[in-house]
Steps between C-alpha positions, in 0.01 A plus 500: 500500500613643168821417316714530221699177382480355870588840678285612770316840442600784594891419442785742566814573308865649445539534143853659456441706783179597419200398735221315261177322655270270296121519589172327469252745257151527559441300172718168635796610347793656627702773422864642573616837644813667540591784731625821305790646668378879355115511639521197808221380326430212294502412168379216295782201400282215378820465268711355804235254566702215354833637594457524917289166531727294234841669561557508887844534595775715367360879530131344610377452769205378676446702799222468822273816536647652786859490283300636245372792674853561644659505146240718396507740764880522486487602179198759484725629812810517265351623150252728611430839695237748538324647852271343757481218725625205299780709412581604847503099609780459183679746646445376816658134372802637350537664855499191675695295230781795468646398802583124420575606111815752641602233717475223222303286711191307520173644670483405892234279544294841631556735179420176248163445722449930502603532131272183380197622710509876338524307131278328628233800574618717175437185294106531613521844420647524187267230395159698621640825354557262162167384494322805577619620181393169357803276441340190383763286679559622829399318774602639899382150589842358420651690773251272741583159379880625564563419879 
């Protein structure tokens, strides 16, 4: 098992709102990556390396992979837009969550289990989609070890 500074590899982050994970390299080193807000992908952050292992608490967080993939998805289903199927499960999300949102209330137990099982699926297919177009860092497999 790889790690960084006595933190298990792969590792999963909230830095100030932004979702980060730290990886195992090919070479036995590890990098960081960042999720830009613009593209969905990801993009290198070996600079907050020190900052999410060393400076938990405040505005970072550590985070388990399926909270991971929710914050991510929640996000790429906020920031971004364009046509096809991933798009039509975002829209299909706010759908469900609109409800609960006018009503300033919290998901029933049914739209939280609905609305985390489409992020769920659109995480896996962002992620293929990402690296199809070869996105060095994205990895559908996450969405697996979040259950």
């Amino acid at each position: 098992m790889a790690t960084v500074d006595g933190v298990e590899l792969p590792a999963y982050f909230e830095h100030y709102d932004t979702p980060v994970k730290l990886v195992a390299t090919p070479d036995g080193g590890h990098a960081a990556w960042k999720l830009d807000r613009s593209t969905g992908g990801w993009r290198p952050a070996d600079e907050l390396i020190d900052d999410v292992i060393g400076g938990v608490g405040g505005e970072i967080y550590v985070r388990s992979a399926d909270a991971f993939v929710q914050h991510v998805e929640q996000l790429r289903g906020r920031y971004l837009s364009g046509e096809g199927p991933i798009f039509a499960l975002y829209e299909t999300v706010r759908a469900l969550a609109a409800p609960a949102v006018a009503e300033r209330r919290p998901f029933t137990a049914e739209e939280a289990a609905l609305i985390k099982g489409i992020r769920r699926r659109t995480f896996v297919m962002f992620e293929e989609q990402l690296q199809q177009a070869g996105d060095p860092a994205a990895d559908p497999t996450i969405a697996a070890s979040a259950s």
